[in-house]
N, C-alpha and C positions, 0 to 999 in steps of 0.2 A: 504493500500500500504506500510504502515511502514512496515519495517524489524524489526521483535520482536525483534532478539538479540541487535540491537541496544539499545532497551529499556531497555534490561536485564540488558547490562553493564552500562549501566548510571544508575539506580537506584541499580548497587551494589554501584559503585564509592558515587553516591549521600547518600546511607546510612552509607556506610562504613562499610558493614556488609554482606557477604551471606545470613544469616539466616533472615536479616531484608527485604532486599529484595526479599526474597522467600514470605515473607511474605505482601507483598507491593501488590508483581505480583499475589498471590491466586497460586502458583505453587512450584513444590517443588525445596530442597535445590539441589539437583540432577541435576534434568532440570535445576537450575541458571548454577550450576558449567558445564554441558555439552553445553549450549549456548554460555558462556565464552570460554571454549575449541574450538570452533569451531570458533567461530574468528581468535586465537592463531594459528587453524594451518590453516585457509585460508591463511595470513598474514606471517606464520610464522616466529611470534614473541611472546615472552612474552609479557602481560600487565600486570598482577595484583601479585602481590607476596602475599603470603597471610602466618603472622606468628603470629598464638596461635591465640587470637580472634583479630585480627586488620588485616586491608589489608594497602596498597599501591601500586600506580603506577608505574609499570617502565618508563625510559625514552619516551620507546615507546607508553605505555599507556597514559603519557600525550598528546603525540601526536593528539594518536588515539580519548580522549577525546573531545579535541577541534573541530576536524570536525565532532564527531558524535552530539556533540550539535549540530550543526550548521544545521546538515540532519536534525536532530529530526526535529526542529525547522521550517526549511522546509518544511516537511512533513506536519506538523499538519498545518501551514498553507495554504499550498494546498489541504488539505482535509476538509479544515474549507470552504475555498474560494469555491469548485465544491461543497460541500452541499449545500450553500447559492443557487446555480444553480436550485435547484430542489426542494426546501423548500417552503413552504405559509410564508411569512413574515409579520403576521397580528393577533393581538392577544395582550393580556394581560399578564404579569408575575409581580407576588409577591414576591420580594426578601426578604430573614433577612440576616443580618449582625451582628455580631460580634461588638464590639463598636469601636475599633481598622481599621478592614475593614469596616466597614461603613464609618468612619471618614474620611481615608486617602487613602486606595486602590479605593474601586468601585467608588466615584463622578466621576471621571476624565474617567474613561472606562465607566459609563453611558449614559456620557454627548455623548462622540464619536458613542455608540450605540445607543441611538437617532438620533444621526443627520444617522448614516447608514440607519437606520431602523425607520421612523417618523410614522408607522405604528403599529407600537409596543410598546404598554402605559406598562410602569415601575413603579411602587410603592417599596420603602424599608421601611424595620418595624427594627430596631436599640435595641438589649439587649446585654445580656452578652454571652457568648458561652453557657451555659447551657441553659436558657431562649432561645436562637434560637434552640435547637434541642428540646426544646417543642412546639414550632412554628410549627417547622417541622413534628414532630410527631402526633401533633392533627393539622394538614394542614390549619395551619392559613398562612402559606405560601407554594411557590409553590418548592420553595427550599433553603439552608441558605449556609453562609460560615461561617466556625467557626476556633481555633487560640486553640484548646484543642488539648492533645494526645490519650485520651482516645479513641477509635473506638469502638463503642455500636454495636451491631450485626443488629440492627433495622435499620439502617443507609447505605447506598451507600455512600464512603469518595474519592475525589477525589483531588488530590493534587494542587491545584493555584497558588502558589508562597512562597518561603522561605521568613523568615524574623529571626532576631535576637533579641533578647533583652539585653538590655547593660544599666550598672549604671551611672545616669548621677548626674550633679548638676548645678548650676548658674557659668553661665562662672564669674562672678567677685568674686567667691571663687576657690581660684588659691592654695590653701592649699596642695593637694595633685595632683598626675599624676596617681599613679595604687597604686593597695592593694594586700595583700594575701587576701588567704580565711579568716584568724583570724580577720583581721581587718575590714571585712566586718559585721561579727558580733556586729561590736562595732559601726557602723554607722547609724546616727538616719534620718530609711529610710521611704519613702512614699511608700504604694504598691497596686496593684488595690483589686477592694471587694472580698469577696468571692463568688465564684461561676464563674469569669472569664477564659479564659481560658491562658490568660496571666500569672495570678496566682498559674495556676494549671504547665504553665511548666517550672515557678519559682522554685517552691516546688520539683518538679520532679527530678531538677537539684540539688538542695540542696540534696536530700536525697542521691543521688549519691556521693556525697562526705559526708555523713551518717552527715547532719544538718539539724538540724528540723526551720520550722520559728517560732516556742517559743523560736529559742536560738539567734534571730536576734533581733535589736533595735527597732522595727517597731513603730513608733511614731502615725500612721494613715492607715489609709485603704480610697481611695478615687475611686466613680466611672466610671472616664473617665481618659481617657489620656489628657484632657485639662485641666482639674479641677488640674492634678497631674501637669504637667507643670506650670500652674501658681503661686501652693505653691512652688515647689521649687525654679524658678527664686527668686522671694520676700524673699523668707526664708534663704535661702543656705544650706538648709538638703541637701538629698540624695533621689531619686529612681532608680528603677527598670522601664525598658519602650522600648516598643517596639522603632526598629531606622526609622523603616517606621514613625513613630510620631513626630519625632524631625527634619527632614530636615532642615525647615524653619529655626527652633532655634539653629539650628549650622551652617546655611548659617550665619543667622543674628549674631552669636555670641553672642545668647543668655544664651543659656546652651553649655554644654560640656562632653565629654566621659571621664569617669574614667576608665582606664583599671584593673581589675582583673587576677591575676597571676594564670593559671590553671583551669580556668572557662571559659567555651563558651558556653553560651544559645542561641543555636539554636532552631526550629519551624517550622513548614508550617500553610501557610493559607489554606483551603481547603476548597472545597464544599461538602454541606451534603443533599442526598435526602433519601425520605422515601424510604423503598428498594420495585423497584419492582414499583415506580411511576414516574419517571423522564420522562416529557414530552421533547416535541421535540423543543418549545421556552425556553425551561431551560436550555436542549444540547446545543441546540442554542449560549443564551448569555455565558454558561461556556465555552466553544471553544474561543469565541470572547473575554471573557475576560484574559485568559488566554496568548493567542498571542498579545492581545493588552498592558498588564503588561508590559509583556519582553520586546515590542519594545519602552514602556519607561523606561525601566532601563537605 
C-alpha cells in the first residue's frame, strides 16, 4: 500500500545522495530523479536542490519530510499489524547479533516480542559483524543484524535503524570539549577488535578525510563495548563507540561526548539474510522490530 515515491524521497534525503539511493532502492538514478519530479509537480513545489555532489532541502522539502516520515511510519505499521492477521505465529527463530545490537538494541524489542508472540521461542548467538554473516552464511542462524558497510552480494541487507559513533571519555576528565581532526591523532584511544563492524566504519570515515589508523594513538583494541566503557571511565583515555552504548553512562554522568570538528560517523544497523532464504518468522520479527525501535526512540 506504500506509495514508492514516498520511499524514494526519504532514502534520497536519508543518504544524501541520488546515486546512493539508487543504489539503496536496486533502481536506477533516473527513476530516483523522475519519482522526485513527480512529487514536485503534484505539489508544485520544489524540494530538493541539488548542487555538484550534495543535495538539500528547500523550505518546503523540510516540510514535506516531516509528514512523509510520519506516512512511512504509518504505513509499515499497518502493514506489519494486517500481516500478523493472517500469519501462523508459532515457530522457532535463531537470531545473530552484532555485539553492539545484541547488547543494546534487540533485548528490549525481544522481550516485547515475546510477550506479543509466547508462541515463538527466540534464541540469539552474539559475535562480531563478520563472525555473524558467517553464521548467516553456513545457517547457523536463521538471520543476523550487523553495524558493517560493506554489502557482500551473498546477502539480503535490510536497513533497522541509524546509529552514530562519537568519541567519548570519563566525564571527571573535563580536559577538553571538541578537537580537530589533528588532535584526534594525538589521543590515546581504545577501539573495538578487528573484524567489527564498528571498526570497519571507523576506518571508513578516516580514510575519507585520507587517515589511516596507523596514524592514530591506539593504545588497545578491546572486544565489547562494555569491556571499552569500563577502561575508559577508570582510565581517562579516549574511545570510539557506538551512542546506542552509552545512554546509561551519560544519563548517569559517567562518561561524556567529545565533539570532533568536521567529523560525523554515521551507520545503520541492519538485517542480513542468506539471499533467497528469508523465512516468514524472520519477516516476521524484522517488521516488529523495526516499528518497535522507532516507537522507542
Amino acid at each position: 500500500m506504500n506509495d514508492f515515491r514516498l520511499s524514494v524521497f526519504l532514502s534520497v534525503v536519508r543518504n544524501r545522495s541520488f546515486t546512493k539511493a539508487s543504489n539503496e532502492l536496486h533502481i536506477s538514478q533516473p527513476a530516483i530523479s523522475q519519482h522526485i519530479k513527480e512529487i514536485e509537480k503534484l505539489y508544485d513545489v520544489r524540494l530538493i536542490e541539488r548542487n555538484k555532489n550534495t543535495i538539500s532541502l528547500t523550505p518546503q522539502g523540510k516540510i514535506f519530510l516531516s509528514y512523509a516520515n510520519d506516512i512511512h511510519t504509518k504505513y509499515q505499521e499497518l502493514e506489519f499489524e494486517m500481516n500478523l492477521a493472517s500469519q501462523n505465529n508459532k515457530g522457532k527463530l535463531i537470531l545473530g547479533a552484532s555485539t553492539t545490537i545484541s547488547q543494546y538494541v534487540l533485548p528490549p524489542i525481544m522481550a516485547l516480542f515475546m510477550k506479543r508472540f509466547p508462541e515463538i521461542e527466540l534464541s540469539l548467538i552474539s559475535g562480531n559483524s563478520e563472525q555473524i554473516e558467517e553464521y548467516v552464511y553456513n545457517r547457523k542462524v536463521d538471520f543476523g543484524f550487523v553495524e558493517g558497510l560493506v554489502h557482500k552480494k551473498e546477502f539480503n541487507y535490510s536497513v533497522l535503524a541509524k546509529d552514530e559513533l562519537v568519541l567519548v571519555t570519563s566525564a571527571e576528565n573535563k580536559t577538553i570539549d571538541e578537537i580537530d581532526i589533528e588532535k584526534l591523532k594525538t589521543l590515546p584511544l581504545i577501539v573495538r577488535e578487528n573484524g567489527s563492524g564498528t571498526l570497519a566504519v571507523f576506518q571508513n570515515t578516516l580514510k575519507e578525510h585520507n587517515i589511516r589508523l596507523s596514524d592514530l594513538n591506539i593504545l588497545m583494541q578491546l572486544g565489547s563495548s562494555e569491556s571499552i566503557k569500563r577502561y575508559v571511565k577508570i582510565s581517562k583515555n579516549y574511545a570510539i563507540i557506538s551512542i546506542a552504548a552509552i545512554h546509561d553512562e551519560l544519563k548517569d554522568n559517567k562518561l561524556r561526548i567529545i565533539e570532533i570538528k568536521d567529523m560525523v560517523i554515521d551507520r545503520q544497523f541492519s538485517s542480513i539474510t542468506l539471499t533467497g532464504t528469508q523465512n516468514k518468522l524472520s519477516e516476521k520479527f524484522f517488521q516488529f522490530a523495526k516499528v518497535s525501535h522507532k516507537n522507542m526512540l
